[in-house]
DSSP file (Angstrom, degrees, kcal/mol; ACC not computed):
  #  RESIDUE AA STRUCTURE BP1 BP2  ACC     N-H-->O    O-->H-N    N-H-->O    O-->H-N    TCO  KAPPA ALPHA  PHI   PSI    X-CA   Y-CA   Z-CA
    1    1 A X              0   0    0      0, 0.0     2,-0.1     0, 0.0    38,-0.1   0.000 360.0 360.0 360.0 136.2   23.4   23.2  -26.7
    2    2 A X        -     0   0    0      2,-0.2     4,-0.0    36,-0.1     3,-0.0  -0.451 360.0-107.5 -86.3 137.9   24.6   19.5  -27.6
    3    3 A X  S    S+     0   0    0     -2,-0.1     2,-0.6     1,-0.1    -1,-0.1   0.932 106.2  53.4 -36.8 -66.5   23.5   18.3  -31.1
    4    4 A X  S    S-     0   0    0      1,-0.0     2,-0.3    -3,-0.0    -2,-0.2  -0.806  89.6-126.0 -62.9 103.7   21.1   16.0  -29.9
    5    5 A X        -     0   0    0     -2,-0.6    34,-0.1    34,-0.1    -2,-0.1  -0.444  29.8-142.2 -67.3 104.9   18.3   17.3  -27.4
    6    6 A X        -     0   0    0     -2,-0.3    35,-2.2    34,-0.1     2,-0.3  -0.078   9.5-141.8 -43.4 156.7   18.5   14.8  -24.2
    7    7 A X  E     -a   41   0A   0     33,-0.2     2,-0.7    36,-0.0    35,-0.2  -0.926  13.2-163.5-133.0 136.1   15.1   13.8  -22.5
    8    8 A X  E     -a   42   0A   0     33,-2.7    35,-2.5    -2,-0.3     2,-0.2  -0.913  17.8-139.5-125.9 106.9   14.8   13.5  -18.9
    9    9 A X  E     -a   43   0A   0     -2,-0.7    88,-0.4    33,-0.2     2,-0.3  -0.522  31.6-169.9 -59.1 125.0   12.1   11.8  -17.1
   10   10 A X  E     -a   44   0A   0     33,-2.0    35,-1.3    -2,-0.2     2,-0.2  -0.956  22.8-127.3-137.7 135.8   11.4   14.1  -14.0
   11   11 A X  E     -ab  45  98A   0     86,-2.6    88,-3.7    -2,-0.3     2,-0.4  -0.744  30.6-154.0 -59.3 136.3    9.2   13.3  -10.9
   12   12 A X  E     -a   46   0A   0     33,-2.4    35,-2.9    -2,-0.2     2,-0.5  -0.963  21.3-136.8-121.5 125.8    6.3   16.4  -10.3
   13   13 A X    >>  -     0   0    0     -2,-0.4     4,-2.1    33,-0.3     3,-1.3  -0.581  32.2-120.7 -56.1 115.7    4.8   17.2   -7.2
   14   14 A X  H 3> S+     0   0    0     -2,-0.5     4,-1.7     1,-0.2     5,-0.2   0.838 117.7  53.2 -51.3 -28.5    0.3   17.8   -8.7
   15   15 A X  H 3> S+     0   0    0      3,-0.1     4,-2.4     1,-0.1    -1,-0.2   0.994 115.5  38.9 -69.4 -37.0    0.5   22.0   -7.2
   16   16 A X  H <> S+     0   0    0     -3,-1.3     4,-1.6     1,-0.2     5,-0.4   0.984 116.0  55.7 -89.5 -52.8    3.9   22.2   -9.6
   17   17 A X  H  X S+     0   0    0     -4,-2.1     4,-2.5     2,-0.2    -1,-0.2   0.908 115.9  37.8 -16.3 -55.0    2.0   19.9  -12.5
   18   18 A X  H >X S+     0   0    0     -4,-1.7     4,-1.3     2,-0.2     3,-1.1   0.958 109.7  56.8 -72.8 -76.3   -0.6   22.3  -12.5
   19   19 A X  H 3<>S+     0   0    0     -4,-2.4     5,-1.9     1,-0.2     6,-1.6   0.521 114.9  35.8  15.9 -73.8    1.2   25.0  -12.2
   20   20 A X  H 3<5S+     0   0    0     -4,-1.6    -1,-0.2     4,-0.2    -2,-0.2   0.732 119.1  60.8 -82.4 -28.6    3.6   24.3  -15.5
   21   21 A X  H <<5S+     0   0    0     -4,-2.5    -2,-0.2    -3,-1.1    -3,-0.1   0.863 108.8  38.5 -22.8 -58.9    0.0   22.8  -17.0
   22   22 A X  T  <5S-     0   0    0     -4,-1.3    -1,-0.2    -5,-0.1    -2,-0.2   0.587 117.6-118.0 -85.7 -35.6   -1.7   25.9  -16.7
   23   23 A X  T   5S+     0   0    0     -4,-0.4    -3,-0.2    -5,-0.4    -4,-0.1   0.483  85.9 114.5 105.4   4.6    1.5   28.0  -17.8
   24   24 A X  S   <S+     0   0    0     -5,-1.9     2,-0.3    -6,-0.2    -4,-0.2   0.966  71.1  50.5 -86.2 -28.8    1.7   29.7  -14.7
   25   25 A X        +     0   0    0     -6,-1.6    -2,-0.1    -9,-0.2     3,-0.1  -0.742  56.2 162.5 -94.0 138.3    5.6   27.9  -13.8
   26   26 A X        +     0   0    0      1,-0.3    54,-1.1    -2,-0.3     2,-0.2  -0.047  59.1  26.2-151.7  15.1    8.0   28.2  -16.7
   27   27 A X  E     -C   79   0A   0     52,-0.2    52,-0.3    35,-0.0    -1,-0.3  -0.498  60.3-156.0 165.0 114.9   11.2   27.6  -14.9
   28   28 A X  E     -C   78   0A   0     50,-1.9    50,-2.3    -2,-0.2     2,-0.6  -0.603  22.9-128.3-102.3 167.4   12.8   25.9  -12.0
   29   29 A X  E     +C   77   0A   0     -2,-0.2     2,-0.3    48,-0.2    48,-0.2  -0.909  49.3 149.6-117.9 123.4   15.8   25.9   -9.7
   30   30 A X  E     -C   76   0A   0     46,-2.7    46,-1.6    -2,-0.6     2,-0.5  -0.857  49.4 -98.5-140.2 161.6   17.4   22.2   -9.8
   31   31 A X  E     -C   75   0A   0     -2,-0.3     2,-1.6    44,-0.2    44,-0.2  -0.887  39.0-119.1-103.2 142.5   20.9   20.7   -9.4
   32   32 A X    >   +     0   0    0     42,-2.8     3,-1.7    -2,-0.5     4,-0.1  -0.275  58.3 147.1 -65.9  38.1   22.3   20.0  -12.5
   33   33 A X  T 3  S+     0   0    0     -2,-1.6    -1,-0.2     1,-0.2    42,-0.1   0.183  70.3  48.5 -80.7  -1.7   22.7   16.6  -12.0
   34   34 A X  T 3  S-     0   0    0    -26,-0.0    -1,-0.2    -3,-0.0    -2,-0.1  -0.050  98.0-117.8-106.7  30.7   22.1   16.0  -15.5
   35   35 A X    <   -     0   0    0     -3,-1.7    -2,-0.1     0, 0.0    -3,-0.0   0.964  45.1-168.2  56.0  66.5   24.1   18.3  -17.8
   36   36 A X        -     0   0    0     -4,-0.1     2,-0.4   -35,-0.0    29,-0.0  -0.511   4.0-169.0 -84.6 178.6   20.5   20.0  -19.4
   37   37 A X        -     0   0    0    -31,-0.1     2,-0.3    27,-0.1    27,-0.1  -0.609  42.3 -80.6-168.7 162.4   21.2   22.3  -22.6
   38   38 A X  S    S+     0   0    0     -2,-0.4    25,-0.2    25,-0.2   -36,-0.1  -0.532 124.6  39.0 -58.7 104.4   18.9   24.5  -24.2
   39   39 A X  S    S+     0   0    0     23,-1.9    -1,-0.2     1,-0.4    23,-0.1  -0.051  83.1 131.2 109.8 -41.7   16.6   21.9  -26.5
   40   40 A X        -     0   0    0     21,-0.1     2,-0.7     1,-0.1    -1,-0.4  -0.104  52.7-133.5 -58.0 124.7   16.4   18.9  -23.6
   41   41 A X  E     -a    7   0A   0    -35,-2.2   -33,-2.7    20,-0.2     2,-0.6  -0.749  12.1-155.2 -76.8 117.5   13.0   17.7  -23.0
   42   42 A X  E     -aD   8  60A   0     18,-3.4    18,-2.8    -2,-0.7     2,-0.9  -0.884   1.3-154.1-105.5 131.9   12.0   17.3  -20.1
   43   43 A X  E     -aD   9  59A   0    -35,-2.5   -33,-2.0    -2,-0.6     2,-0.8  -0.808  12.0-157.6-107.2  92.8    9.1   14.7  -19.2
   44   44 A X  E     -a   10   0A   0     14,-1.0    14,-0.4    -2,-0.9   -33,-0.2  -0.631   6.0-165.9 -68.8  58.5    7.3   15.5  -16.3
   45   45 A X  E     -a   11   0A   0    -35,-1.3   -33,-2.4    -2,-0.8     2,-0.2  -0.261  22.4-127.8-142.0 109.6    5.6   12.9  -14.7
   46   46 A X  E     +a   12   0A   0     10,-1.2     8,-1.5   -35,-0.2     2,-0.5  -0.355  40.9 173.3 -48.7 113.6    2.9   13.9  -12.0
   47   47 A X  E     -F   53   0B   0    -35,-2.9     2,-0.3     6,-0.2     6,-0.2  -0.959  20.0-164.4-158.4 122.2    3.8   11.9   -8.7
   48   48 A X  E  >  -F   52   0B   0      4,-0.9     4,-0.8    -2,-0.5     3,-0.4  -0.547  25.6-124.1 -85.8 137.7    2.6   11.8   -5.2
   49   49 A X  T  4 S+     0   0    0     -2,-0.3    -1,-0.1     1,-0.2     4,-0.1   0.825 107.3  31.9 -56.8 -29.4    4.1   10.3   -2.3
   50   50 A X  T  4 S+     0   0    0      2,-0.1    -1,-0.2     1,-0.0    -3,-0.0   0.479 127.5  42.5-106.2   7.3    1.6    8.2   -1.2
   51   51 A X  T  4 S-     0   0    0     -3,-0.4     2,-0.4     1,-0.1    -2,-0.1   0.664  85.9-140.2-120.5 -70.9    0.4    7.6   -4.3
   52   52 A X  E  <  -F   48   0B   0     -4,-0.8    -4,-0.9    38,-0.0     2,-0.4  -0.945  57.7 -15.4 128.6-146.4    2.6    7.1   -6.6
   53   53 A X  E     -F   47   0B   0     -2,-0.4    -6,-0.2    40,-0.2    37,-0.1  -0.672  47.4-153.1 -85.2 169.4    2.5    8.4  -10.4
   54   54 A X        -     0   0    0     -8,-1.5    -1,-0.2    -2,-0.4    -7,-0.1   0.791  41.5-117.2 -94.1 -64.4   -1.0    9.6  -11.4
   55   55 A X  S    S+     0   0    0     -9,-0.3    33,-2.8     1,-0.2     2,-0.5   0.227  77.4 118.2 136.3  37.3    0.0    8.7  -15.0
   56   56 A X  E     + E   0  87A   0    -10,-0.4   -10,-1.2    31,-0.2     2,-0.4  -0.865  36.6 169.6-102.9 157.5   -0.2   12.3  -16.3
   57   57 A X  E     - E   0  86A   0     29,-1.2    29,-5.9    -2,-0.5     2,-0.2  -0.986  23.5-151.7-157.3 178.5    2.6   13.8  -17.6
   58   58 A X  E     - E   0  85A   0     -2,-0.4   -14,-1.0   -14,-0.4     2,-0.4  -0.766  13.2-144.4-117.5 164.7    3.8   17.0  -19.5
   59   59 A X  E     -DE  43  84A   0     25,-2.7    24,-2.6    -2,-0.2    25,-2.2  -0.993  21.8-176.0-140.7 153.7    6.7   17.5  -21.7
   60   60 A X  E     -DE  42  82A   0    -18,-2.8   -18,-3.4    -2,-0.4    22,-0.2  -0.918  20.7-129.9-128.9 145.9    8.4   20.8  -21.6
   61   61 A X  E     - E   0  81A   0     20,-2.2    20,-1.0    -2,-0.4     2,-0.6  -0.410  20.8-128.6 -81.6 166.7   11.3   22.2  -23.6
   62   62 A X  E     + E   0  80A   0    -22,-0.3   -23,-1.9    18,-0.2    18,-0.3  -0.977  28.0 179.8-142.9 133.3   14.0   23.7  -21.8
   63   63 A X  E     +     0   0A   0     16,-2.5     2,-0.3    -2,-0.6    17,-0.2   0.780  67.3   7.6-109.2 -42.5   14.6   27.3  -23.5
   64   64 A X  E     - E   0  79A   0     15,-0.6    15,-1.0   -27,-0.1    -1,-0.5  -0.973  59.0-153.3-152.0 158.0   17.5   28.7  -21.3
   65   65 A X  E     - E   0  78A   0     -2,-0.3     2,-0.5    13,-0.2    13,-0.2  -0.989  17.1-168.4-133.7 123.4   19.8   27.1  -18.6
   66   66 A X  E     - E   0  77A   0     11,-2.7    11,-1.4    -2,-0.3     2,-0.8  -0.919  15.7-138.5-112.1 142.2   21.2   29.8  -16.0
   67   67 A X  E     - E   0  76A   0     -2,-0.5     3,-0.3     9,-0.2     9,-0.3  -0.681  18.5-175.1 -93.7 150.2   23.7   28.7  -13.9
   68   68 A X    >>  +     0   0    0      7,-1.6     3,-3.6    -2,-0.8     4,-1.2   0.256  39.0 131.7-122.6   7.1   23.5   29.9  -10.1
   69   69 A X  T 34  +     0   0    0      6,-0.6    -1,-0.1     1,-0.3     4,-0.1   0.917  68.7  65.3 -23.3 -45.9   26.8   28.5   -8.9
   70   70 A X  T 34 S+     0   0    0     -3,-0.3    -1,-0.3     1,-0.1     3,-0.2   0.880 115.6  25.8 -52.2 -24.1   27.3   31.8   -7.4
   71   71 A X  T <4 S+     0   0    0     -3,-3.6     2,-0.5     1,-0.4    -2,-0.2   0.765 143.4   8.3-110.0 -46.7   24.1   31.2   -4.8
   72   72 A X  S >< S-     0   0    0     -4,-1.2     3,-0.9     3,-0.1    -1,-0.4  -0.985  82.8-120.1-122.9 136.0   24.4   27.2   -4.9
   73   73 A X  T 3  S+     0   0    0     -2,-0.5     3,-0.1     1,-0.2    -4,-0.1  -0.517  98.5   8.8 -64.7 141.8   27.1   25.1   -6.5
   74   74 A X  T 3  S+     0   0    0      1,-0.3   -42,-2.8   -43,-0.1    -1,-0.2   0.410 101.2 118.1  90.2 -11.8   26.0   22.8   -9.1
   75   75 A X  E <   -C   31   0A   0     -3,-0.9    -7,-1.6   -44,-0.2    -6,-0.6  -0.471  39.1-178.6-107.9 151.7   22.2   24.4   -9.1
   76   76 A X  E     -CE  30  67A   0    -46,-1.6   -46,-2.7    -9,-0.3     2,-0.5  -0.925  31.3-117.0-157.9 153.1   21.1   26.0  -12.4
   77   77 A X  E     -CE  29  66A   0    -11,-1.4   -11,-2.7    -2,-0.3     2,-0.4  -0.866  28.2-151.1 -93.8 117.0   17.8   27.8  -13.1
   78   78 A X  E     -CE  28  65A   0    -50,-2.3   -50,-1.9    -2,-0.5   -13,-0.2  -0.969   8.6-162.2 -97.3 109.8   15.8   25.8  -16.0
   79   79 A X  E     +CE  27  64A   0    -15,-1.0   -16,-2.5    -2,-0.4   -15,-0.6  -0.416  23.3 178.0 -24.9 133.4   13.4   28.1  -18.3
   80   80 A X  E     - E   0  62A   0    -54,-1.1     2,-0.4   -18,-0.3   -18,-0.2  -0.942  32.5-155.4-158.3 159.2   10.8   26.2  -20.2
   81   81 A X  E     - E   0  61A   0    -20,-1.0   -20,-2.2    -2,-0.3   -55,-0.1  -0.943  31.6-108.0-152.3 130.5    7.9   25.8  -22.5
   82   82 A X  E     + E   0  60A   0     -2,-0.4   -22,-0.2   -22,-0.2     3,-0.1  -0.154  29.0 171.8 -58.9 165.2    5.2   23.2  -23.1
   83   83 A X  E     -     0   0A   0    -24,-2.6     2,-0.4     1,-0.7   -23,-0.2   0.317  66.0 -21.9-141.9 -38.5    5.2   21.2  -25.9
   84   84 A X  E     - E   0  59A   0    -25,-2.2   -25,-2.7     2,-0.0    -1,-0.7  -0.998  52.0-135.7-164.0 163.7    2.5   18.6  -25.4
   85   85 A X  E     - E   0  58A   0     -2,-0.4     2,-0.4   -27,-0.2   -27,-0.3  -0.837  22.0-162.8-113.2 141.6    0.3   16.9  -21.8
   86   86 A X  E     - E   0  57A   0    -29,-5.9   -29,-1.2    -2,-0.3     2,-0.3  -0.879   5.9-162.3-138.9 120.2    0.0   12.9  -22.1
   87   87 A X  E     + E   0  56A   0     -2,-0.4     2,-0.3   -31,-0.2   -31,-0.2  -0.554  33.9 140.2 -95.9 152.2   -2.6   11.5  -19.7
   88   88 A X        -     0   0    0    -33,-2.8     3,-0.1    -2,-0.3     2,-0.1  -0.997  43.0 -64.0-167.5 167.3   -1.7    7.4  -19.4
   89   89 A X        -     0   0    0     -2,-0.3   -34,-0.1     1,-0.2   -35,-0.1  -0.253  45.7 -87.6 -64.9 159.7   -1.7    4.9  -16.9
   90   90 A X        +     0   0    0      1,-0.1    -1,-0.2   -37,-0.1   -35,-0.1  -0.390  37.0 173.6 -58.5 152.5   -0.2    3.9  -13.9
   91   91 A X        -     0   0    0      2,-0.2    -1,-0.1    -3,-0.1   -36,-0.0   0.239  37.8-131.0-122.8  -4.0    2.9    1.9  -14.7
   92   92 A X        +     0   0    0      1,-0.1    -2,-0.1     2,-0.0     0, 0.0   0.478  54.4 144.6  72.9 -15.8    4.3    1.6  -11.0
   93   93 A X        -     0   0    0      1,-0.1   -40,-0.2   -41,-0.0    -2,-0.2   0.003  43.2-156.5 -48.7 177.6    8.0    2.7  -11.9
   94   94 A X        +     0   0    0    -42,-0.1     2,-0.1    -3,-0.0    -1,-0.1  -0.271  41.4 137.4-147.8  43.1    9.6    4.4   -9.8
   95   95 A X        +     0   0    0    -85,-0.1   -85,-0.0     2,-0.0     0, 0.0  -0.442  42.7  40.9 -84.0 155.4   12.2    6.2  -12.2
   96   96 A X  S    S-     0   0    0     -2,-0.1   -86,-0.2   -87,-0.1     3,-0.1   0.749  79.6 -85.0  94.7 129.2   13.2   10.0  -11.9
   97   97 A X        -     0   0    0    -88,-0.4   -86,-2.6     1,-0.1     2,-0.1  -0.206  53.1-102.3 -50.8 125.3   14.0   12.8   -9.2
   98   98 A X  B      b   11   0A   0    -88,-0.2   -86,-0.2     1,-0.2    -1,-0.1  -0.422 360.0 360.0 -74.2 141.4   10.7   14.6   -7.8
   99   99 A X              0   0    0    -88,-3.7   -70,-0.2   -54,-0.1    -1,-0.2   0.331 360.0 360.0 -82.5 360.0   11.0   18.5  -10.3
């Protein structure tokens, strides 16, 4: 874990929103395309293709980081826990990698 806990703005597909919303998803398989640690927030920001963002989002803690290099290179399995939902508007960005 780095001293400081990153946060990383993540695009979410609404099944996988709900899904980590609800509690039922606690952990994804991602490429590691930002160095995550153990402590990073991750901000999850609900977002459709045709759509756009909804302007919900979650923010999750990132509990444990496994690396799968063995199955993909670069890929690591992220483990999580909510920490808080923030309903808001659309803003129109277009920041962040669909989760």
């Amino acid at each position: 874990m780095r001293g400081v806990p990153a946060f990383h703005s993540l695009k979410i597909i609404p099944e996988h929103f709900d899904a980590v919303f609800i509690g039922y998803k606690k952990a994804e398989l991602r490429l590691n395309d930002r160095n995550f640690s153990v402590g990073d927030c991750l901000i999850l920001n609900e977002w459709e293709l045709n759509a756009g963002y909804s302007g919900r989002s979650i923010v999750v803690e990132v509990t444990h980081v496994t690396p799968c290099d063995f199955a993909i290179p670069n890929y690591v399995m992220l483990s999580f826990e909510g920490i808080d939902s923030i309903d808001c508007y659309r803003d129109g960005s277009d920041e962040g990698i669909p989760f």
